[in-house]
VODO-585092 format. One record per residue (C-alpha): x, z, y. Coordinates in steps of 0.05 Angstrom, whole numbers, always signed. Each point is the difference from the previous one (the first is absolute). Example, Ala and Ser with C-alpha at 12.3 -4.5 7.8 and 13.67 -1.06 7.14 Angstrom:
REM residues 2
[atom [+246, +156, -90]],
[atom [+27, -13, +69]],
END
This chain:
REM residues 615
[atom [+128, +737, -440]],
[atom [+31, +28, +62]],
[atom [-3, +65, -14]],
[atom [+27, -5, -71]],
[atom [+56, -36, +32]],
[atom [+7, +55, +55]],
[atom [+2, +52, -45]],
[atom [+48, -32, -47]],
[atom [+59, +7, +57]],
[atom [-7, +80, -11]],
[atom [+12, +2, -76]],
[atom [+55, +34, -19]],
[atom [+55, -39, -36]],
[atom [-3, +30, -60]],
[atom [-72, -29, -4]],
[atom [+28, -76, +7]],
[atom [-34, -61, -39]],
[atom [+21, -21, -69]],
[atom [+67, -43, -11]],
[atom [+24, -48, -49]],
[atom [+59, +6, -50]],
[atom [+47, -12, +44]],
[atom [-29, +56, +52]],
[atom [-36, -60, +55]],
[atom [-63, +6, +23]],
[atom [-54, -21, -34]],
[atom [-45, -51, +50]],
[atom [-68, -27, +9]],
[atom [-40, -30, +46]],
[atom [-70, +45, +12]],
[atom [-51, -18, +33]],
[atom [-78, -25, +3]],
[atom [+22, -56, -53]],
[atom [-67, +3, -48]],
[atom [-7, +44, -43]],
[atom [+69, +43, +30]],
[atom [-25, +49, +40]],
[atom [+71, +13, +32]],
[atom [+18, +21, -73]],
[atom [+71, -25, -31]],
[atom [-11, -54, -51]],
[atom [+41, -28, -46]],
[atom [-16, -74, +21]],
[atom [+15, +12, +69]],
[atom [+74, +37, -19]],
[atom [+59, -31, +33]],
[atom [+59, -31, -36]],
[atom [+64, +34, +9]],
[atom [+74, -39, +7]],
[atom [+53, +53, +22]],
[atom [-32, +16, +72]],
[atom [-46, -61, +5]],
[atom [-78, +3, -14]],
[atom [-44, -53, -13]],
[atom [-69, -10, -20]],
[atom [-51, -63, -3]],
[atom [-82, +8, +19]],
[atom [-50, -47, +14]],
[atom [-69, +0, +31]],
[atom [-1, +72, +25]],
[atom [-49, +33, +54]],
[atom [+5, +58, +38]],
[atom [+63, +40, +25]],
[atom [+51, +21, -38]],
[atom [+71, +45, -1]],
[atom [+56, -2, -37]],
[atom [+10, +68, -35]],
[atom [+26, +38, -55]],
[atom [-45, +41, -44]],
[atom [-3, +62, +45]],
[atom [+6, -22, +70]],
[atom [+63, +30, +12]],
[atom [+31, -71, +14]],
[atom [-50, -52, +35]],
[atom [+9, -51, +43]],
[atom [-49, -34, +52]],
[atom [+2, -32, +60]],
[atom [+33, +27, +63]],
[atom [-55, +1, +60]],
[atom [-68, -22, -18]],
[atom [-26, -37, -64]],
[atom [+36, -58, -23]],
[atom [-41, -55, -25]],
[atom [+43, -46, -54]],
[atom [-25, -74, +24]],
[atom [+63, -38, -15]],
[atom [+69, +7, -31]],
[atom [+32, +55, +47]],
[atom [+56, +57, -3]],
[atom [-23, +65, +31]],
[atom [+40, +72, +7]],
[atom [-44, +41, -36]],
[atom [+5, +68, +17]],
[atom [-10, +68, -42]],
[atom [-75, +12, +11]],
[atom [-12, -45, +41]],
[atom [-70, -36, +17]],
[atom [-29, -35, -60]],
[atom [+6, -75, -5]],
[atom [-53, -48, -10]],
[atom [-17, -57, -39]],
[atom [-10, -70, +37]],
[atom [+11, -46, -54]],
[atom [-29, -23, -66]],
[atom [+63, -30, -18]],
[atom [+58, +11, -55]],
[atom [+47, +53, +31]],
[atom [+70, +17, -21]],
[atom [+13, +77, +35]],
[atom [+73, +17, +5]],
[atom [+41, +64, +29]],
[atom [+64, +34, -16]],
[atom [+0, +70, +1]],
[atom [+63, +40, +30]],
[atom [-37, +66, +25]],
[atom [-76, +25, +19]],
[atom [+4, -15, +64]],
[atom [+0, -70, +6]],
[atom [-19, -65, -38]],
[atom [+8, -68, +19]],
[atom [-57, -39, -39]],
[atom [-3, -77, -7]],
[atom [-68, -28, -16]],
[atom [+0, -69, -22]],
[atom [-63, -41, -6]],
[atom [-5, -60, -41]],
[atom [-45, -38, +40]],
[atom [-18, -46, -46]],
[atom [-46, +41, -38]],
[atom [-33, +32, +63]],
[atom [-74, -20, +12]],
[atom [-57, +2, +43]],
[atom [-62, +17, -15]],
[atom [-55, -50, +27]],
[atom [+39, -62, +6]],
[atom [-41, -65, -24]],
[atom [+69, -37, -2]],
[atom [-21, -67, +17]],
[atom [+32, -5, +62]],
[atom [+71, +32, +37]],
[atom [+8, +64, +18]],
[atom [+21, +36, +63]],
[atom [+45, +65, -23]],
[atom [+5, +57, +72]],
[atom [+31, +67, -3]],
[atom [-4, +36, +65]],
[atom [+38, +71, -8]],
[atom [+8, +56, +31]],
[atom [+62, +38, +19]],
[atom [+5, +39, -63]],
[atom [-2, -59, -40]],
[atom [-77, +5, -18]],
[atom [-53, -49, +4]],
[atom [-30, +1, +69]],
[atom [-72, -14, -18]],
[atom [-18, +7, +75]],
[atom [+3, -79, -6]],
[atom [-59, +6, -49]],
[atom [-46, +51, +27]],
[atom [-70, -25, +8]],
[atom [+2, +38, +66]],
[atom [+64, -35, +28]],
[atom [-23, -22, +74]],
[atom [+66, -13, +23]],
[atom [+49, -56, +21]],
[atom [+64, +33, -14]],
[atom [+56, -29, -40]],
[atom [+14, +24, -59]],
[atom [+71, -13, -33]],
[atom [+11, -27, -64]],
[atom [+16, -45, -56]],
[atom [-39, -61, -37]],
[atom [+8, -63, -54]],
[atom [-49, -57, -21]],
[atom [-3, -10, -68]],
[atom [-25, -74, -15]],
[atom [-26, +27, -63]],
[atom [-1, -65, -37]],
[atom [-53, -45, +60]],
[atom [+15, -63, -22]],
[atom [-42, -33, +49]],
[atom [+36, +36, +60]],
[atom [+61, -13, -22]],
[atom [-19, -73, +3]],
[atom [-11, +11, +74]],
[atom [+67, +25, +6]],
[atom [-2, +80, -16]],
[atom [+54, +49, -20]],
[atom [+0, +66, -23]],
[atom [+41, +39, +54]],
[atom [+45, +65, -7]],
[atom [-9, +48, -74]],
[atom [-21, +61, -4]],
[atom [+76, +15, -25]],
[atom [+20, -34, +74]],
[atom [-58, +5, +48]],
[atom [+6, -19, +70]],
[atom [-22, +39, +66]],
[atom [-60, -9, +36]],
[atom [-36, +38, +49]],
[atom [-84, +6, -10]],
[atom [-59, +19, +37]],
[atom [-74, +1, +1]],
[atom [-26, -61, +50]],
[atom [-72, -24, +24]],
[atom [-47, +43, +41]],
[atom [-73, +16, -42]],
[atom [+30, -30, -70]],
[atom [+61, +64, +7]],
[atom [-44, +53, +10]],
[atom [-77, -20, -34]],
[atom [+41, -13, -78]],
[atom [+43, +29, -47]],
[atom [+36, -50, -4]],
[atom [+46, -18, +62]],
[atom [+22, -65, +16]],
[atom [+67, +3, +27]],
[atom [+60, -30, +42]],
[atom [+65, -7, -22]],
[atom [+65, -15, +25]],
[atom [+60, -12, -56]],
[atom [+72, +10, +1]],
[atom [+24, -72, +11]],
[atom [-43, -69, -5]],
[atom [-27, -15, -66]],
[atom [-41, -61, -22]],
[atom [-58, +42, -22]],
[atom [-44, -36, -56]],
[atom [+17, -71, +22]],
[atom [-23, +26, +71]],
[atom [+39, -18, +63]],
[atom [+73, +52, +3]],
[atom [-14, +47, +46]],
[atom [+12, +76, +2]],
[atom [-70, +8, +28]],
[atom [-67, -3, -45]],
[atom [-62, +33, -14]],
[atom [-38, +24, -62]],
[atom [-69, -2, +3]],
[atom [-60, +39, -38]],
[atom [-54, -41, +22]],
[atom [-38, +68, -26]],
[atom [-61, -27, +32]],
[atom [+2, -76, -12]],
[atom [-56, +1, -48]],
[atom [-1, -74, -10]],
[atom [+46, -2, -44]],
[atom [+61, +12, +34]],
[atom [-7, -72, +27]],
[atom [-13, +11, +76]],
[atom [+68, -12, +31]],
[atom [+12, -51, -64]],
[atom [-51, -45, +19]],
[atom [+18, +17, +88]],
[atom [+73, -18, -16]],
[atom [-9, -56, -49]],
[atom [-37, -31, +68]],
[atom [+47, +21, +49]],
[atom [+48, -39, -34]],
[atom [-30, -63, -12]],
[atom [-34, -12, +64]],
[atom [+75, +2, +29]],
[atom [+0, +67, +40]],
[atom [+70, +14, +22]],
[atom [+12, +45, -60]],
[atom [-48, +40, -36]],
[atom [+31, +69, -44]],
[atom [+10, -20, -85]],
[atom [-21, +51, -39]],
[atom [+16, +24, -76]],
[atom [-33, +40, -49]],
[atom [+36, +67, -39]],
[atom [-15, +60, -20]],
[atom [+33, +61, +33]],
[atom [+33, +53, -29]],
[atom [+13, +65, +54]],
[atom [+42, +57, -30]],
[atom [-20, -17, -64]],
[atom [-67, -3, +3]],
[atom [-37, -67, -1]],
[atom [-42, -12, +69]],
[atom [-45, -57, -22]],
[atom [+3, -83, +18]],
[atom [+35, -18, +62]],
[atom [+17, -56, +42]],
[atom [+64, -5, +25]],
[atom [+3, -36, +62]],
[atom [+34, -32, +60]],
[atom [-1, +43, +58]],
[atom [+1, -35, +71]],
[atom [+66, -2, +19]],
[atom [+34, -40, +59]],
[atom [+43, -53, -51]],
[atom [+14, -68, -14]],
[atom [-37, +6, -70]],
[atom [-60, +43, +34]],
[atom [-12, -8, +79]],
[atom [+37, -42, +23]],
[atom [+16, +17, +63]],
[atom [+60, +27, +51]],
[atom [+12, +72, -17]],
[atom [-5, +44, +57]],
[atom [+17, +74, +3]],
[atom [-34, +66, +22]],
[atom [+2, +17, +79]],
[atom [+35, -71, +22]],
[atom [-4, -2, +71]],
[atom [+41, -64, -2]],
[atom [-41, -56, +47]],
[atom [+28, -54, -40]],
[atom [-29, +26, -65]],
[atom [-65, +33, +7]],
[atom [-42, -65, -8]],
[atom [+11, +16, -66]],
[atom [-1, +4, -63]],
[atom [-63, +43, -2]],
[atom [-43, +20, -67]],
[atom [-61, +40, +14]],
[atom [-61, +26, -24]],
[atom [-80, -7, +13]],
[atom [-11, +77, -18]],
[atom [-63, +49, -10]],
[atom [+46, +55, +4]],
[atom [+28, +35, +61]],
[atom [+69, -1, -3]],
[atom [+61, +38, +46]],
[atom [+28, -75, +5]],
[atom [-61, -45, +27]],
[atom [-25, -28, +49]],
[atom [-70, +5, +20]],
[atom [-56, -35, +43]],
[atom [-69, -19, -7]],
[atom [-22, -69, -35]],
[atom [-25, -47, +29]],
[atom [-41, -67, -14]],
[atom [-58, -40, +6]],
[atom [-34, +9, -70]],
[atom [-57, +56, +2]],
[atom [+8, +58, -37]],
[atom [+49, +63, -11]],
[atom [+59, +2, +38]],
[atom [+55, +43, -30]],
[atom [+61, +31, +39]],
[atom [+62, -48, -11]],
[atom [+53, +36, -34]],
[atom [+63, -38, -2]],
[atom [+48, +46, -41]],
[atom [+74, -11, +1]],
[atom [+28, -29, -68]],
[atom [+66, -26, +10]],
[atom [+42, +18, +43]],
[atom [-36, +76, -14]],
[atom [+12, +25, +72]],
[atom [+2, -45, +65]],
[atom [+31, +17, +66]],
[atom [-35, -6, +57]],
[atom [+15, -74, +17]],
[atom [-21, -17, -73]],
[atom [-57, +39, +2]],
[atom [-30, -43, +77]],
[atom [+23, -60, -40]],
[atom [-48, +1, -52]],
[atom [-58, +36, +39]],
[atom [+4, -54, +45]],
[atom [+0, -54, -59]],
[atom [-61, +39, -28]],
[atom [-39, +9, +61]],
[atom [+16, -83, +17]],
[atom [-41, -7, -73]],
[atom [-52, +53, +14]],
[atom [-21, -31, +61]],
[atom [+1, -68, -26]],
[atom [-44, +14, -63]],
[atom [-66, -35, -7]],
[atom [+6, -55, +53]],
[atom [+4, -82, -2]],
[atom [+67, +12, +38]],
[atom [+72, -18, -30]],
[atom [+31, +54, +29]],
[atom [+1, +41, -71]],
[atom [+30, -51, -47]],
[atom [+47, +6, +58]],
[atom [+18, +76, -30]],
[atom [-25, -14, -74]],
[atom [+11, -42, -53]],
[atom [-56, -42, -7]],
[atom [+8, -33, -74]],
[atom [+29, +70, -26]],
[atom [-59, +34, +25]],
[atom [-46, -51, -29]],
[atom [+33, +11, -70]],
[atom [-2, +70, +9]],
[atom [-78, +2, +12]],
[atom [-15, -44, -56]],
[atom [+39, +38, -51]],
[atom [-46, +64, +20]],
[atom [-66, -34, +10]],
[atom [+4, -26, -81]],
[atom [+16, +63, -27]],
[atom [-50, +36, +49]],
[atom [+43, +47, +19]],
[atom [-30, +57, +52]],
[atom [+53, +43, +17]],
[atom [+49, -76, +21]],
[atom [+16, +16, +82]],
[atom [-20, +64, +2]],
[atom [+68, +39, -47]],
[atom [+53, -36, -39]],
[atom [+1, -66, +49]],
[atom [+69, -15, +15]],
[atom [+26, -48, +59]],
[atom [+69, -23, +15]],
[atom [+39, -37, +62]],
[atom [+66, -28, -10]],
[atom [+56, +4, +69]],
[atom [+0, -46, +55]],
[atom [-41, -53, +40]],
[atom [-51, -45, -47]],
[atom [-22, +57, -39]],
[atom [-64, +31, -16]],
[atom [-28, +50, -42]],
[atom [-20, -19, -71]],
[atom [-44, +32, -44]],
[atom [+27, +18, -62]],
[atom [+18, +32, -57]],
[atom [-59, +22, -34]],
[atom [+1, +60, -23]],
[atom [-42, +51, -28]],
[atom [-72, -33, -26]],
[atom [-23, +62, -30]],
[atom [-72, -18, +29]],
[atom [-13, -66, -26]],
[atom [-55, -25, -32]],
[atom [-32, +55, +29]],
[atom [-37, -39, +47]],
[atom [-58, -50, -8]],
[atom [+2, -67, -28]],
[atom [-48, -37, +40]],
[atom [+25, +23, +74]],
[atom [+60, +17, +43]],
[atom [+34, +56, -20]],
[atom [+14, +29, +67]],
[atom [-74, +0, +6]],
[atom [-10, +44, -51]],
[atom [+61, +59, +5]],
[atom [-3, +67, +17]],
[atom [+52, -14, +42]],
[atom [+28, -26, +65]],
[atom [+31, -69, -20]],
[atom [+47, -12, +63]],
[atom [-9, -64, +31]],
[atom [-24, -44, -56]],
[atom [-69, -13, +19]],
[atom [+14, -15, +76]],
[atom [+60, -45, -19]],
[atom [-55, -49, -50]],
[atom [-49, -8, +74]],
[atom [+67, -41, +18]],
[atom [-11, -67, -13]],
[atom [+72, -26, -8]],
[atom [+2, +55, -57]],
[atom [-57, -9, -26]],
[atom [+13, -76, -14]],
[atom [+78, +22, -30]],
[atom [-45, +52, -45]],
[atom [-38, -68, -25]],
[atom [+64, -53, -8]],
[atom [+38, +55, -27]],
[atom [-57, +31, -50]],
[atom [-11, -77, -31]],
[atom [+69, -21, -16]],
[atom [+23, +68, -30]],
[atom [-65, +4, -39]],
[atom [+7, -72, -17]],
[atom [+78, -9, -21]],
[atom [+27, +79, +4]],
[atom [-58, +46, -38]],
[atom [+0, -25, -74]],
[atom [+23, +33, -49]],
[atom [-13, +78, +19]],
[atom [-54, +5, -48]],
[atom [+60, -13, -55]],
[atom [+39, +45, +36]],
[atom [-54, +62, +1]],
[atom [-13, -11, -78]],
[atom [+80, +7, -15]],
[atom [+13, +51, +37]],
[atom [-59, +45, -29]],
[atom [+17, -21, -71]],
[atom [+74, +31, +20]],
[atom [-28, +66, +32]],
[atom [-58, +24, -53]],
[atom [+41, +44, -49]],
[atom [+35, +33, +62]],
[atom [-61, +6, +32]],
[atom [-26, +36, -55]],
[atom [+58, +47, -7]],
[atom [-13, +22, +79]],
[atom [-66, +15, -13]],
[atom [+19, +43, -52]],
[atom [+52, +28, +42]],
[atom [-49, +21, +45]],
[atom [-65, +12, -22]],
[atom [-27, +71, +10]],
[atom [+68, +26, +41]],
[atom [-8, +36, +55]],
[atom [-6, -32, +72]],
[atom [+23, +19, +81]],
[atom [-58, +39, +35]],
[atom [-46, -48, +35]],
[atom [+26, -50, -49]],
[atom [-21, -41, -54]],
[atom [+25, -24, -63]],
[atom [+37, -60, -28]],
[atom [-45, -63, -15]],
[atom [-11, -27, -69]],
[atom [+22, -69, -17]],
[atom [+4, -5, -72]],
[atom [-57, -52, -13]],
[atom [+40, -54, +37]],
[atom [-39, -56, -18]],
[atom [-54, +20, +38]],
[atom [+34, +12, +54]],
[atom [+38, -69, -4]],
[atom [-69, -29, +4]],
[atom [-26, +49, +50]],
[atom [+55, -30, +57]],
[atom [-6, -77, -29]],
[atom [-78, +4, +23]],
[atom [+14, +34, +57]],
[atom [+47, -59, +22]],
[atom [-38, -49, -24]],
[atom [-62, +27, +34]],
[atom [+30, +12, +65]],
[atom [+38, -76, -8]],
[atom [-74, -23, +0]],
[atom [-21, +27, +71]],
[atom [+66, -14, +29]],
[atom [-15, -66, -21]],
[atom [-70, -9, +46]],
[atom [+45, +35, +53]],
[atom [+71, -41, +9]],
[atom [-22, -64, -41]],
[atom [-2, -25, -62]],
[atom [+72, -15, -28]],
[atom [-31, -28, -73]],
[atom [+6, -65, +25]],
[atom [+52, -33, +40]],
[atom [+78, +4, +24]],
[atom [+16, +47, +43]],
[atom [+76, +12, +25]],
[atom [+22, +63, +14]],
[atom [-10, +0, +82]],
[atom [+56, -15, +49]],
[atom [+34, +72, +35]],
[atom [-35, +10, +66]],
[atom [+38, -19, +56]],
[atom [-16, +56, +51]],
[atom [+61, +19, +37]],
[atom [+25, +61, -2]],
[atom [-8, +53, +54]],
[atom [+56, +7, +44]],
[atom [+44, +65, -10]],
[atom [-13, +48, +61]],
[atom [+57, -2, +38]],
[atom [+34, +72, -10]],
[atom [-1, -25, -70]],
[atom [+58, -48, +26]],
[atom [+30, +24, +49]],
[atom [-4, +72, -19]],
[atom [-10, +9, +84]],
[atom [-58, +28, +31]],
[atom [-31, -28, +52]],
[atom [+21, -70, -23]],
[atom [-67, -35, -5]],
[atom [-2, -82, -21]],
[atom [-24, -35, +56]],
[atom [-28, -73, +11]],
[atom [+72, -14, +42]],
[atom [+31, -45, -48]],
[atom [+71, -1, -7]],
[atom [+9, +74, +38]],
[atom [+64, +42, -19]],
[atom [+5, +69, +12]],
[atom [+68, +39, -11]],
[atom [+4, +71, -33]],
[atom [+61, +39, -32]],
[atom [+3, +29, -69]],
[atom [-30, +68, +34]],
[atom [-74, -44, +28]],
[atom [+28, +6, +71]],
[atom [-11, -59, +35]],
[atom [+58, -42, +35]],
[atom [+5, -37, +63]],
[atom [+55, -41, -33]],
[atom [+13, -12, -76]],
[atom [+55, +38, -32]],
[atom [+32, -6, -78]],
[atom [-32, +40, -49]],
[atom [-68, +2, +28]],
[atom [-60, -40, -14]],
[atom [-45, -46, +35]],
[atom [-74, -16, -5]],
[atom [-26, -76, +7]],
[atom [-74, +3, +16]],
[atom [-44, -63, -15]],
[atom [-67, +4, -7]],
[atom [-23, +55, -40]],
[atom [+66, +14, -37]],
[atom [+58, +34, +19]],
[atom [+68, -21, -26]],
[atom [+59, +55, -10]],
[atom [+64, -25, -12]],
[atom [+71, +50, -2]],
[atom [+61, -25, +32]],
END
């Protein structure tokens, strides 16, 4: 096709195409439109008003020009190929590149033609007739274009070898497509694909981004939306749960717990089917991502590299992880409990970078709890939420989950004295139910699971474990078995359609490919024994909760650890003492002063706390 468009710019003029009676050009579009063959056809001849051309296609493949009969006048596009996806106007240029087809839609082509040079060309899509292929339709759907700079589909995004975190620009809608029972819960459709609305996207997790095909992925929109009844946020995640083979239902079942046994909050997730640059990607779950906010964590936001004393208590989110990461702090674990003892990887989460005050602050919190691990002492709850951890444990001990403190454990501190570190969210269960049913699960992973088994020889845990395991078991757990059977009624057809999707396609190197889920009911009834076997044994371990009244346990009452003093004075060498009632004078600069002065600060020492007030 190049070449016969080449060599078309060399014919003489006396060799031009075929006019019309009133001496126009005669156009059509050519191209690999079936049964064509780049030949002029009658069906695909323009319309002619004075100057203006027009013609209407629909459902074309392939790439395409717009031509006379001869060549001598063709337009394409100027640069590289231009893919049609959407209604657009593009300067075609005499033999140019050729365009492309991106859309299966109705398409109304327009140019007027003033000399050979130069064409401006409108393509207008009507976007109600475009489909995609693959789409069960029983649930909304998740529209992305990512382009490049020429206009065309950047299909980087959907590479099966995509290893990267890089953002990738681009648009989006959600189409409610008719969910009755979301909409109940509050859902929207957001944006058109006549008016979409920017986004940025890129591939997230660590094995799940590189071992599949398909990518689960992080994005970040244009403003705050209310995403599928979910809280408004610009921030969420869509996830491919490519190797949840129980039936999609592993952070369904995680969550659903998290949330009624009262953890501080706990990430809401939605079903949809996702739709990349036109091509359908499978069953999704777009979800919540951890985010410092009064809807998510609910905590004091606190920015990268503050070196502020007065602020660096907190607010902290950070993760348990079984990667090494440039932002982490490491040590070795420690404990009581026999067995494997990982390296502790505490990897930044938000704030992303510390400075290096933030960074001795939360060693030093971490260390405190590493040393403390495993004994009868108080001096953890001191650092760590006692009932949150409790929750925390008992959510990942029913759903045997192996992989719980070793990746994807999350713990936050809020700012200032009284406050401790928390575990929570959940997130990430994508190894439950893969351990046993009739022991611990920490017991029985392939993996180091930080801390948990030291923390259960404590007695004062140990007996929250119990108190708290009975009332939420006993008031709390009902109902999740309902829960489970709804929401794999709601999922089968779509799980169908991503097996289709993805059966026999290609996979990463060293990877492996998506899991099958279409028999749903057996999966529904795979994780409802599970649970119900692994209730069973937790039973003859924390008590029997079948009969009795048990109310959910008081908070523990542990004090909190005093903040080290640099994290209130912001002076070093200011240690608390057991002088009660000392002062000590500094300026705004940390130098110390014989006398006070305005605009300075001074520290009241009493006991093991250390007081800084401005004046």
């Amino acid at each position: 096709m190049f070449a016969a468009a080449g060599f078309a710019a060399f014919w003489p003029s006396a060799l031009a195409g075929m006019t019309d009676a009133d001496d126009m050009p005669i156009f059509y579009l050519r191209g690999e439109m079936e049964g064509s063959n780049w030949e002029p056809q009658e069906k695909y001849r323009f319309e002619r008003n004075e100057n203006d051309y027009t013609l209407s296609v629909s459902g074309l493949t392939g790439e395409f020009k717009i031509s006379n009969d001869d060549w001598s006048l063709n337009f394409g596009s100027e640069g590289s190929k231009y893919t049609v996806s959407k209604s657009c106007t593009v300067n075609g240029i005499f033999g140019g590149s050729n365009f492309v087809w991106g859309t299966n839609g109705d398409v109304v082509i327009k140019f007027t033609y003033t000399d050979k040079e130069n064409a401006e060309i409108s393509f207008t899509v009507d976007n109600s007739t475009v489909t995609v292929a693959g789409l069960s339709g029983t649930l909304p759907v998740l529209y992305i274009n990512v382009f490049d700079e020429n206009g065309n589909y950047d299909n980087e995004v959907i590479s099966k070898d995509l290893d990267h975190k890089y953002y990738f620009s681009g648009e989006y809608w959600l189409e409610l497509n008719g969910c009755d029972w979301m909409a109940a819960e509050g859902a929207a459709s957001i944006g058109s694909s006549e008016e979409p609305l920017p986004l940025e996207i890129k591939a997230r997790g660590n094995y799940t981004r590189t071992a599949f095909s398909k990518k689960p992925f992080k994005l970040k929109l244009g403003s705050k939306q209310k995403m599928l009844g979910l809280t408004k946020s610009k921030h969420f995640a869509i996830l491919a749960h490519a190797d949840d083979i129980k039936g999609y239902m592993r952070n369904f079942t995680g969550f659903s717990l998290g949330e009624r046994i009262g953890l501080p909050w706990t990430p809401s997730q939605q079903p949809v089917e996702v739709v990349i640059n036109g091509d359908y990607r499978g069953l999704y779950f777009l979800t919540e991502s951890i985010r410092v906010d009064s809807d998510r964590v609910d905590i004091e936001e606190l920015d990268d590299e503050v070196s502020d004393a007065a602020l660096i208590s907190g607010g902290y989110i950070v993760e348990l992880d079984n990667y090494e990461e440039e932002n982490q702090i490491r040590m070795e674990e420690k404990g009581q409990a026999p067995g494997y003892k990982d390296v502790l990887r505490i990897t930044y989460d938000t704030p992303e970078v510390y400075s290096e005050l933030q960074e001795r602050f939360v060693r030093e919190q971490f260390e405190a709890m590493n040393n403390a691990i495993g004994d009868n002492s108080d001096e953890l709850w001191a650092y760590m939420d006692m009932d949150d951890a409790a929750r925390y444990y008992i959510v990942e001990e029913i759903i045997s989950h192996i992989e719980a403190y070793h990746g994807s454990t999350y713990l936050f501190r809020d700012r200032g004295e009284g406050q401790k570190w928390h575990f929570s969210p959940l997130w990430d269960c994508g190894n439950a139910f893969n351990g046993p049913t009739d022991g611990f699960f920490f017991d029985n992973a392939p993996y180091g699971c930080t801390w948990i088994a030291s923390m259960l020889l404590n007695r004062k845990f140990r007996d929250k474990v119990e108190e708290t395991w009975k009332w939420f078991m006993s008031n709390e757990f009902d109902g999740i078995y309902d829960d489970l059977a709804t929401y794999a009624g709601r999922l089968e057809a779509a799980a169908k359609a991503d097996f289709e999707r993805w059966d026999g396609k290609p996979v990463p190197a060293d990877g492996q490919s998506v899991c099958d889920n279409r028999d749903m009911e057996s999966r529904l009834r795979d994780v409802k024994n599970h649970l119900a076997s692994k209730i069973n044994w937790l039973k003859g371990v924390y008590g029997d909760f079948s009969e009795g009244t048990f109310a959910e346990p008081e908070r523990d009452t542990t004090p909190a650890a005093a903040l080290p003093a640099y994290a209130v004075s912001g002076v070093e060498g200011v240690e608390a003492t057991k002088n009660t009632g000392e002062i000590r004078f500094f300026n705004l600069q940390g130098i110390e002063l014989a006398n006070p002065e305005r605009g300075g600060v001074y520290i009241r020492l009493q006991g093991d706390k250390a007081e800084k007030i401005v004046f």
